[in-house]
C-alpha positions in Angstrom: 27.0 -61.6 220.5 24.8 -64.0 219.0 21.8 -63.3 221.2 22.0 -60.1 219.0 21.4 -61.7 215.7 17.9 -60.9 215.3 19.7 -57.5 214.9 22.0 -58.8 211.9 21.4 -59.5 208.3 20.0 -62.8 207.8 22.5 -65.2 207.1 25.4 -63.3 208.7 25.5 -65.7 211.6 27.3 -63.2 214.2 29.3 -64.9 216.8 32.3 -63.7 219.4 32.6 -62.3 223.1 31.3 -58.9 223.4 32.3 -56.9 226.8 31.7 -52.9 227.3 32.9 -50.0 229.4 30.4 -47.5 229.1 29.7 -44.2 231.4 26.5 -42.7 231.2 22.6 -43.3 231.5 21.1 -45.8 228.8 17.8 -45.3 230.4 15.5 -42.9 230.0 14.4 -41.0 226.7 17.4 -39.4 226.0 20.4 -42.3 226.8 23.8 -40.8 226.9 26.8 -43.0 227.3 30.5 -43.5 226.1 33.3 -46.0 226.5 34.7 -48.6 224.5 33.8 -52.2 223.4 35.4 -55.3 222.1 34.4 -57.8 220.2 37.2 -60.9 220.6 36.6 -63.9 218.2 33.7 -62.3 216.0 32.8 -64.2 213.2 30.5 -63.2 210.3 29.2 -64.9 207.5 31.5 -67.7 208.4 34.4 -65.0 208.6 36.8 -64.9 211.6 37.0 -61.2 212.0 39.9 -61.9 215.2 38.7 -59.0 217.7 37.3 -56.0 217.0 37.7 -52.7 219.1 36.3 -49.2 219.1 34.7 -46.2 220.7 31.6 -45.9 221.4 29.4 -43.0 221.8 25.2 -43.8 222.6 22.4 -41.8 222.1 19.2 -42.0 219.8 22.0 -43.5 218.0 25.0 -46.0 218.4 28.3 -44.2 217.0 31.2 -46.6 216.9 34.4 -44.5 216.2 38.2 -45.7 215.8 37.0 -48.8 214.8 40.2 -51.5 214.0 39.9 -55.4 213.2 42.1 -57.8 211.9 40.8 -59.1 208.5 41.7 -61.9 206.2 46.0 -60.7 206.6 45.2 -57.4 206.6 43.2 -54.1 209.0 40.0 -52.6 208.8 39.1 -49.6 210.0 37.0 -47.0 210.1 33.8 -45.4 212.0 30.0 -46.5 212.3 26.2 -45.3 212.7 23.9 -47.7 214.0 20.1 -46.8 214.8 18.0 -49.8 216.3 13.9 -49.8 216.5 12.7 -52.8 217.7 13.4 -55.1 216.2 14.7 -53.3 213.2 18.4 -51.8 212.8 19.8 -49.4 209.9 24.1 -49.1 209.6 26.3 -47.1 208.0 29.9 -47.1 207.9 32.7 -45.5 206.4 35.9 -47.8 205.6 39.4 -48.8 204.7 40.5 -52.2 204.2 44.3 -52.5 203.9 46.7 -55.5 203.7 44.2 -58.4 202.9 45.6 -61.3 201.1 44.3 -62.0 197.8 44.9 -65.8 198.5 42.6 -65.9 201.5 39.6 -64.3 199.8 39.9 -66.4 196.9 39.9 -69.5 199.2 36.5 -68.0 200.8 35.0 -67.9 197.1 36.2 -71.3 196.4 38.7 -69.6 193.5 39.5 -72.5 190.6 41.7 -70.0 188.7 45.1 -69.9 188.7 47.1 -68.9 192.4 47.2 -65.1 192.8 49.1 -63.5 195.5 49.1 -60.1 196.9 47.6 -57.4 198.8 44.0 -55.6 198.2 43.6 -51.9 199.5 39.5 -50.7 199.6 38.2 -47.3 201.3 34.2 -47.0 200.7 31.0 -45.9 202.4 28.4 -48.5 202.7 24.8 -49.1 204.6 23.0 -51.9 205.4 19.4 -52.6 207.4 17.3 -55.2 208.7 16.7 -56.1 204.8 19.6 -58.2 204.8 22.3 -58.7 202.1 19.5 -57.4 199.6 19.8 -53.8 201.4 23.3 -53.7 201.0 24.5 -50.4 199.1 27.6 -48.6 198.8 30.6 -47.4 196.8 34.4 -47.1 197.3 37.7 -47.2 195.6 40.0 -50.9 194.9 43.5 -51.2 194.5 44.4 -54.6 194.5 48.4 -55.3 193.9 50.2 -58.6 193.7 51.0 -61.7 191.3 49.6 -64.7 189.2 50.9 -67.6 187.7 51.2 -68.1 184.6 50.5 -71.3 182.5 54.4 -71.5 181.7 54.6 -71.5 186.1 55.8 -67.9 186.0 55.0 -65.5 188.7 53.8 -62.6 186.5 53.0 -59.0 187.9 48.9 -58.2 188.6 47.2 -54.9 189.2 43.7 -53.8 189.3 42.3 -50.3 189.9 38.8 -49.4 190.1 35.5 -48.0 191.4 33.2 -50.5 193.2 29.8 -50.4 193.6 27.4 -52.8 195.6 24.0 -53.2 195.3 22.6 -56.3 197.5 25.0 -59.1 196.6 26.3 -57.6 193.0 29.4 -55.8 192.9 30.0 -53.8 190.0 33.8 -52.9 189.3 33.8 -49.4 187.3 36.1 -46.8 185.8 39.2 -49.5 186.4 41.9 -50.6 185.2 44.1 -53.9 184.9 47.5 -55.0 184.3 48.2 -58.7 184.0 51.9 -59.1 182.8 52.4 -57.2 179.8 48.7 -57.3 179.2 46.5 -53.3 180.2 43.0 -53.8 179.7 40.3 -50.7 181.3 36.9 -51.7 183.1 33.9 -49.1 182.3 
């Protein structure tokens, strides 16, 4: 898969073992094919992925349907539009996130705060293009349940409920709310 990184976001740094079984014509004007494809030992960003599998339908278009990947503890899943010109591309994808472990993430952002533990939950629709990270839009929902230590060394209870919205790198959390121990705050 990296000889197809002229096709990815700069930075994103694909990597993995791509194999196909498609039935069909690819040539042509008007390419028709389906099958399926995996993906074993993708990486992106510097983020082991595991293997991805879906369906796959081609024609102007790449549809990627069924898609399921391990992720960070937890599944992804969800479908995929791709359209390639050139040496352009344009994505868009609908999906849910489920299971992830809060302590993995954190360790990705290099998290100085107190140890959290727990699960976060995310459905969303996002789309991306040959702009890179900077093209990146999209909204969805986050649910994000688990626990924090306290300063006294308890294991207190944490929630967080909210709307998110990206915009390039920027994630904006909206309409939320929060529960850290006995404490309820609201995000606007």
């Amino acid at each position: 898969i990296e000889r197809m990184a002229r096709f990815f976001p700069e930075g994103a740094a694909p990597a993995g073992q791509l194999s196909a079984s498609l039935e069909g014509s690819l040539g042509g004007s008007s390419p028709q094919a389906h099958g399926n494809l995996e993906v074993a030992h993708l990486s992106l960003w510097g983020l082991s992925v595991g293997t991805l599998r879906s369906d796959v339908l081609i024609d102007e278009t790449v549809h990627l349907r069924g898609i399921r990947a391990n992720l960070l503890g937890g599944e992804a899943t969800g479908t995929a539009d791709v359209n390639f010109a050139k040496d352009r591309f344009q994505a868009e994808a609908d999906l849910r996130i489920d299971g992830v472990d809060v302590a993995q993430i954190l360790e990705h952002a290099n998290w100085t705060g107190p140890p959290l533990s727990g699960t976060i939950h995310y459905s969303g629709k996002h789309r991306i293009d040959s702009g890179g990270l900077d093209s990146l839009r999209g909204s969805g929902v986050l649910d994000a349940v688990g626990h924090y230590r306290s300063p006294h060394g308890e294991d207190l209870p944490l929630e967080v409920t909210s709307a998110l919205l990206t915009e390039g790198s920027t994630l904006r959390m909206t309409n939320g709310s929060l529960r850290a121990g006995s404490t309820r705050a609201g995000v606007s």
